[in-house]
Every structure is written in C-alpha cells, then in structure tokens.
C-alpha positions in Angstrom: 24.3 -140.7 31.8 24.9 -144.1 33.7 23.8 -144.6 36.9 27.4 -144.8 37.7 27.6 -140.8 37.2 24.7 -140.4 40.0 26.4 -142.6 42.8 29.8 -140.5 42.7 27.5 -137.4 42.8 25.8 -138.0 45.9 29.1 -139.6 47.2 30.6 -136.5 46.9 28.3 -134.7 48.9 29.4 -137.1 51.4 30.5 -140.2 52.5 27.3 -142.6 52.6 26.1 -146.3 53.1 24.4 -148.0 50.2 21.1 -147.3 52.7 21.9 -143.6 53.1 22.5 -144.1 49.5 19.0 -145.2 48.2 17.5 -143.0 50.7 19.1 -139.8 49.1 18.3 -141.0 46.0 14.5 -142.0 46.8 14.0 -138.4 48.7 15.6 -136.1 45.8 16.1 -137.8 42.3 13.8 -140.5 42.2 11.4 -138.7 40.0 14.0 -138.2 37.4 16.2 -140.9 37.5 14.6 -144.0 39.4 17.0 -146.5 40.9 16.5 -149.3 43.4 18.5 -150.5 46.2 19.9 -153.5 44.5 21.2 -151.7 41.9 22.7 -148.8 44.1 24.9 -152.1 45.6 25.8 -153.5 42.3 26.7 -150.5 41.0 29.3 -149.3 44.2 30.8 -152.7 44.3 31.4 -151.8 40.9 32.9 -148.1 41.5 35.1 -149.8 44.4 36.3 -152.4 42.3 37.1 -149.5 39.7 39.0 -147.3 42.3 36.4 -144.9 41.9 35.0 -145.4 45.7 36.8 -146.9 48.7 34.4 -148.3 51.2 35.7 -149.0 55.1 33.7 -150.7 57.6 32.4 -148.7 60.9 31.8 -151.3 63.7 28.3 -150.4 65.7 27.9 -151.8 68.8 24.0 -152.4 68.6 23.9 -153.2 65.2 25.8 -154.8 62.2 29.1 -153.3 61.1 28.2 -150.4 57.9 30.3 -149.9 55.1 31.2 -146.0 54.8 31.8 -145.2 50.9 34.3 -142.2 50.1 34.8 -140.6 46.7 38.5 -141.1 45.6 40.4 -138.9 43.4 39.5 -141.1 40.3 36.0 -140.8 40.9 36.0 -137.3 41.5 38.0 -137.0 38.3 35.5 -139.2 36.5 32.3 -137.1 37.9 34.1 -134.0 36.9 34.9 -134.9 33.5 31.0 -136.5 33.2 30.1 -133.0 34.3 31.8 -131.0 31.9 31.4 -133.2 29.0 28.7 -132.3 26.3 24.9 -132.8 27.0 23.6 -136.4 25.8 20.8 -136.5 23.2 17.8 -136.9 25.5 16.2 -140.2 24.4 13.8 -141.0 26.6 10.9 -143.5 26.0 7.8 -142.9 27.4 5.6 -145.9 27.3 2.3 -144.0 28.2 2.8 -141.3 25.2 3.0 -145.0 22.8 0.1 -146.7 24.2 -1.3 -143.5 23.6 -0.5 -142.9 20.5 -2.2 -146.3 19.2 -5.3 -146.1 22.0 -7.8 -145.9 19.3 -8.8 -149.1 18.9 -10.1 -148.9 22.9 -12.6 -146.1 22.1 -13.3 -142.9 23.8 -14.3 -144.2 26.5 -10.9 -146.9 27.1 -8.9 -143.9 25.9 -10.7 -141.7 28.9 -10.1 -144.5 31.3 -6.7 -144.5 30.1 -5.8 -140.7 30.7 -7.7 -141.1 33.9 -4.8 -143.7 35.3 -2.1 -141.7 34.0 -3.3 -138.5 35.7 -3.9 -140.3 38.7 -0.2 -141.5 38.8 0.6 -137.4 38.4 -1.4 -136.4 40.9 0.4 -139.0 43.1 3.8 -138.2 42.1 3.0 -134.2 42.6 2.0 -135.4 45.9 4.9 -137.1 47.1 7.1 -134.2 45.3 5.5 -131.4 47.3 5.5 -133.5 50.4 9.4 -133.6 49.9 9.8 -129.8 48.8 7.5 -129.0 52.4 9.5 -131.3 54.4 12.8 -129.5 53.2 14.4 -127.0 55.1 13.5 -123.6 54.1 15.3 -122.4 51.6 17.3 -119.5 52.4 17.7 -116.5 50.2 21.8 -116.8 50.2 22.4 -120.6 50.0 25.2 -122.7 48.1 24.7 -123.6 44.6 24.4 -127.1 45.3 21.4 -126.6 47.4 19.9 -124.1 44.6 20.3 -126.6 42.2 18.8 -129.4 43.9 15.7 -127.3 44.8 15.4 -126.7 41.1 15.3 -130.3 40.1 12.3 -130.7 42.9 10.7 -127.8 41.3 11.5 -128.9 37.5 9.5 -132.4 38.9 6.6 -130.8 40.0 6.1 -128.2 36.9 6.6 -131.4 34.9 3.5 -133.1 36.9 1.5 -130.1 37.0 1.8 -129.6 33.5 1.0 -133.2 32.5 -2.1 -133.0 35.1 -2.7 -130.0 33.1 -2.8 -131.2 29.9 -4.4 -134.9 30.5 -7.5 -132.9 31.7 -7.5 -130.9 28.5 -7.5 -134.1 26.3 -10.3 -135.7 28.7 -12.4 -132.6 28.3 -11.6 -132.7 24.4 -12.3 -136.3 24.7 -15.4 -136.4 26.8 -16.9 -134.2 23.8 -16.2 -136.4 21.1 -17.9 -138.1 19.1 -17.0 -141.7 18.5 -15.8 -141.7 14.7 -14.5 -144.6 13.0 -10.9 -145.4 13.9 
C-alpha cells in the first residue's frame, strides 16, 4: 500500500484541502498508517500531476485562497483497482519487538525500564484512540458501510493497544521475578 492509495480514499469521501486532508488522516488512520502534512502535499501534487486528482482554487475573503482537491475518474479507477487487488504480505517492522529481542545485555532491570516506555507509549496511544472513538458521533445501529468500517479500524487500534498493555505487564511481572542469569 502506498500512501498514494490513502489520499484517493479519503478524497473520495470528499473533496478536501491538504489541511482537511492531514486532519482526517491524524483523527482516523494515524494509528495505522502515520503520515505528515508535508508528505500529504507531496504526495497530491503528485496525484494531480498524474490526473488522479484535480485541485481548483476557492477564493476566501478573510483568508488565503484554498485549493479544493476532487477525485477524477482515473483515480477512482486506480483506488478501485488498489481495492480489489490481492492483500500485500504484511511486512511490517517493529523496531521495539528488535530492541527487544537483543535487550539482554541491559539486564532485568534496563529490560523493565524498557517495557515500561513502551507501555507508556500504549497507554498514550489508547488514550488518544478512545478520546477519538468518544468524540465520534454515536454510532447508529443502521449506518453505511463506510462508517462501519471506519469504526472498526478505531476499534482494531485500540484492541491492538490494549492487548500490547496487556501483554507488556505480563512480561514485567515475569520479569520483575527473575532472577538475573547470565546472558
């Protein structure tokens, strides 16, 4: 998945700024697919440039002129056939789980300290992902599929923190009752 594939998605939803942009990414999909403003721009100059996008500029009278960006046939095409096409191999690195892996050498006690900054980084990434799932409208029993779907990839998020939470204070209590051994 590009980046590329994201931007036409929310796009589609509706026309949007490169601001409105990087807020809807930072309020629903930042906990699974981080991406900051300056990218966002680089990558709809790109998908204009493409003929994915077409942007048009609305004049404000208080403020400086936006640029409105609308999906074009090509980029819906291009989404679509993203969409449809066959799941890519999930090869994600996790940088944590590697330092973890050769964390021996700090001890039990660097190893605790350790765990204890990745939980903390959970605990504040649950917190900002119930913070958006309680300042979302209420989810009603009959609602689009769109709207199911993104209220499943909040609540995939946050079963993802809790379990880590979960199991970082498992390994801490394991931890705590070790004995140091030779490494």
């Amino acid at each position: 998945m590009s980046l590329l594939h994201a931007v036409l998605g929310f796009v589609a939803i509706q026309p949007m700024t490169g601001y409105e942009l990087g807020k809807a990414f930072s309020t629903t999909a930042a906990h699974f697919w981080p991406a900051d403003q300056s990218q966002l721009y680089r990558t709809l100059h790109r998908a204009e440039a493409d003929g994915l996008v077409e942007s048009t500029t609305v004049e404000q009278a208080t403020r400086p002129d936006r640029r409105l960006y609308t999906l074009l046939e090509p980029g819906r095409e291009a989404l679509a056939a993203w969409l449809a096409s066959p799941l890519e191999p999930d090869n994600s690195r996790e940088p944590f789980l590697l330092r973890l892996f050769f964390a021996a050498s700090l001890g039990t006690a660097g190893v605790i300290e350790l765990l204890d900054q990745r939980r903390s980084a959970a605990v504040e990434l649950l917190t900002t992902l119930d913070a958006l799932a309680s300042s979302a409208p209420h989810k009603p029993s009959k609602t689009t599929l769109a709207i199911q779907l993104q209220y499943a990839t909040l609540e995939s998020g946050r079963a993802h923190a809790r379990a880590e939470i979960t199991w970082l204070d498992e390994l801490r209590a394991e931890l705590a009752d070790h004995k140091e051994s030779a490494r």
